[in-house]
C-alpha positions in Angstrom: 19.8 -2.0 -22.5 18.3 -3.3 -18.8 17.4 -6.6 -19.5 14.7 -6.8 -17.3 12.5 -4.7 -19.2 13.2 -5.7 -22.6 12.3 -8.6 -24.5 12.4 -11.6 -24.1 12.2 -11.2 -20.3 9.6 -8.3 -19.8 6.6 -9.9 -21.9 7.4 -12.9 -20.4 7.1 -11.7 -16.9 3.9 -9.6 -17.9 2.6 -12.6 -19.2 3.4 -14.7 -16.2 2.6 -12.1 -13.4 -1.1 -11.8 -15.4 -1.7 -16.1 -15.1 -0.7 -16.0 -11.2 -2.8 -12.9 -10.5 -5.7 -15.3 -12.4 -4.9 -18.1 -10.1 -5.4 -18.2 -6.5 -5.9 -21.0 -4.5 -8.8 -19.6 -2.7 -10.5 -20.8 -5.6 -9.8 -24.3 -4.9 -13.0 -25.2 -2.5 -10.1 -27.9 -0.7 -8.0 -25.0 0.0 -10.7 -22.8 1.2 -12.4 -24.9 3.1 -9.2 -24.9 5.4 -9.7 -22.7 8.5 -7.5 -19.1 8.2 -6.3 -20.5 11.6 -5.3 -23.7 10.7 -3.4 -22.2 7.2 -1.9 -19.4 9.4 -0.5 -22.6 11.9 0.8 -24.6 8.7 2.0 -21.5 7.5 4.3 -21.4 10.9 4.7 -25.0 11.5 7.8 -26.7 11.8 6.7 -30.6 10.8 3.6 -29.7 8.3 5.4 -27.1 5.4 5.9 -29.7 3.8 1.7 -30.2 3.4 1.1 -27.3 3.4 2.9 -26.3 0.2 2.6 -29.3 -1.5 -1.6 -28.1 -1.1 0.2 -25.3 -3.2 1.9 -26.8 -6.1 -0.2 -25.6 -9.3 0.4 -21.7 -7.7 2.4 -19.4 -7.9 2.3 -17.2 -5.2 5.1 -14.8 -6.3 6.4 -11.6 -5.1 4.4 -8.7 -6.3 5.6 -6.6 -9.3 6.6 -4.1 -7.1 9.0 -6.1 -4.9 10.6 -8.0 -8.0 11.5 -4.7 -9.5 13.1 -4.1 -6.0 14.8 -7.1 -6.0 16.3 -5.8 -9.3 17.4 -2.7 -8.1 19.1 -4.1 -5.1 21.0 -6.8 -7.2 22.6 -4.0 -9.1 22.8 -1.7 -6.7 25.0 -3.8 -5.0 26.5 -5.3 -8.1 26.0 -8.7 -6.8 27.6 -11.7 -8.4 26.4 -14.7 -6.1 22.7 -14.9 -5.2 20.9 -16.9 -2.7 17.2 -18.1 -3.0 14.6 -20.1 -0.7 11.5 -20.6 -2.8 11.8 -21.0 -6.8 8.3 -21.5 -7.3 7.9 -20.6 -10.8 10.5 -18.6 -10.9 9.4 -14.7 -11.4 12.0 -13.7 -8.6 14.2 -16.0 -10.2 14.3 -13.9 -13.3 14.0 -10.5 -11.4 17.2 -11.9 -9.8 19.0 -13.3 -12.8 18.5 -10.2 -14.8 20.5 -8.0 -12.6 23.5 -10.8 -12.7 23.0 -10.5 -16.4 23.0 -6.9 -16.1 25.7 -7.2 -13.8 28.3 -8.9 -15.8 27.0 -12.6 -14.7 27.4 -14.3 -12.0 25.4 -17.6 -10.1 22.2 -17.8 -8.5 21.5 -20.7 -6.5 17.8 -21.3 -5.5 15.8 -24.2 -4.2 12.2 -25.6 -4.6 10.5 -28.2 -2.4 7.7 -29.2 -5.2 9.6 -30.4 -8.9 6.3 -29.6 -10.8 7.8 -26.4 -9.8 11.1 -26.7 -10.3 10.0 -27.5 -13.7 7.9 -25.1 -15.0 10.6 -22.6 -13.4 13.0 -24.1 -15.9 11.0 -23.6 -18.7 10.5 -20.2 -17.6 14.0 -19.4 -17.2 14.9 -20.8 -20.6 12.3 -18.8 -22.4 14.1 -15.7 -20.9 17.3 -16.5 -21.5 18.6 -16.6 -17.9 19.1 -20.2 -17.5 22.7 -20.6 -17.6 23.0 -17.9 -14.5 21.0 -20.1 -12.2 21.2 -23.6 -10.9 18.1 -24.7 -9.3 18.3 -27.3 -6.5 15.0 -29.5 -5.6 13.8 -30.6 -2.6 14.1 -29.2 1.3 16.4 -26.1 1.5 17.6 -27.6 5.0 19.2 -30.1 2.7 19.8 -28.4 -0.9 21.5 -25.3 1.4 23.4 -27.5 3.8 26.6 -27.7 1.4 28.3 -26.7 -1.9 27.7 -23.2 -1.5 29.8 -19.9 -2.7 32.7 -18.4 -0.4 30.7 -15.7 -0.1 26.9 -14.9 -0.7 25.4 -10.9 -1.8 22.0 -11.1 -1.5 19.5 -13.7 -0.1 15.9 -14.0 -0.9 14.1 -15.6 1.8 10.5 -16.4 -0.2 9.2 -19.8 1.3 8.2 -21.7 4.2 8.2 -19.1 6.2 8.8 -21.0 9.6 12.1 -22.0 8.6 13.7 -18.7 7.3 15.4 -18.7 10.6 17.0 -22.6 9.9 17.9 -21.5 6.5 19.9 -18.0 7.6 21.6 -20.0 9.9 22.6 -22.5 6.9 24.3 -19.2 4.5 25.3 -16.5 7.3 28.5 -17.4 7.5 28.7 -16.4 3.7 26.8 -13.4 3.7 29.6 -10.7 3.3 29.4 -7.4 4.6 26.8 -5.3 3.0 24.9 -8.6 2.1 21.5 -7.6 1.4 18.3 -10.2 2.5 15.0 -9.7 1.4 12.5 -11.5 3.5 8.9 -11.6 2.2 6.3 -12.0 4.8 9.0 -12.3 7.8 6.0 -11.7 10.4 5.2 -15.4 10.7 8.9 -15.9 11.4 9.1 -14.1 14.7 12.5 -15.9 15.5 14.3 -14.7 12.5 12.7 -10.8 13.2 14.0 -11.0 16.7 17.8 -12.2 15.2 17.9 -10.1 12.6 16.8 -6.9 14.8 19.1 -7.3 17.5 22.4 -5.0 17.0 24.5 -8.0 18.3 24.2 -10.2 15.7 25.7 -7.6 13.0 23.0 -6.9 10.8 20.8 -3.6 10.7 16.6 -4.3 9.4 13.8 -2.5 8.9 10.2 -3.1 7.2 10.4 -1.8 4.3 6.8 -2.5 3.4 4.2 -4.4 4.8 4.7 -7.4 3.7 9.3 -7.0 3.1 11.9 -7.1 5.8 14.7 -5.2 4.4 18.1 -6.5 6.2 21.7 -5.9 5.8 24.7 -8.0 6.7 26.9 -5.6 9.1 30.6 -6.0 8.4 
């Protein structure tokens, strides 16, 4: 059986992908009254993330249902063990993620999330799926919860958060990344630093867009 889409972990997603589609802060009049260019400058700011998402707290903002059935696929495709991700939220990448480590034997998944509102509900979520125990989750500032303790070596890294600092936080686990490490970067346009690393042949790793809105990079050995 593929745990992903059998119970208790595909109603639950279902259910959870139908609440964030519901909910999106353009609804909130204090979140729409901000400029589109003063979100798309938080959205690339160094100092203000912090703001910025904290603005978001009560969404979710998750990967589509298309990209977390890719994220799946890639996890066992690769028959990863040790996952790496920047942005919990409420977790529906977190249990696209920890059902291919259940799938694949087991394994850890590591993720972090600014905003422990957050963190919490991601818990909960994880519980009701049965996944908890493959996934530690770390609050607070991934420049902090990814600076230390991590595995010897990292398979796949989800890069799903502030998207200024996807650059900072490579930096943090690319020493672990082994070869054939696969990173998923959702949204990498605002992050023209980490495009322009991740691009160039020189820095060992080979990337392409795989759709509009997902970088699709591997680790070169």
């Amino acid at each position: 059986m593929t745990t992903l889409i059998t119970a208790p972990v595909a109603p639950l997603l279902d259910r959870l992908f139908t609440e964030t589609d519901a909910a999106h802060p353009m609804a909130d009049p204090a979140f729409a009254a901000i400029s589109s260019e003063e979100r798309l400058r938080l959205m690339r700011s160094k100092t203000d993330y912090r703001r910025f998402y904290a603005e978001l707290k009560d969404y979710g903002l998750p990967v589509s249902r298309d990209t977390g059935r890719l994220l799946y696929m890639l996890a066992r495709s690769t028959g990863a063990r040790s996952i790496a991700e920047f942005g919990t939220s409420f977790g529906l990448s977190t249990l696209h993620l920890a059902a291919a480590l259940r799938d694949n034997g087991g394994g850890r998944l590591i993720t972090t999330e600014l905003e422990p509102s957050k963190a919490a509900r991601a818990r909960e979520n994880l519980a009701a799926g049965g996944l908890a125990d493959l996934v530690e989750i770390r609050e607070g500032d991934a420049l902090d919860t990814l600076a230390s303790d991590l595995p010897d070596t990292i398979d796949l890294l989800l890069l799903d958060s502030a998207k200024s600092l996807y650059m900072d936080v490579l930096r943090l686990v690319q020493s672990r990344l082994r070869p054939g490490a696969v990173i998923i970067a959702d949204n990498a346009d605002h992050c023209p630093e980490y495009l322009e690393h991740v691009t160039n042949p020189d820095n060992r790793y080979f990337s392409m867009a795989f759709t509009d809105e997902v970088e699709l990079t591997i680790r070169l050995a």
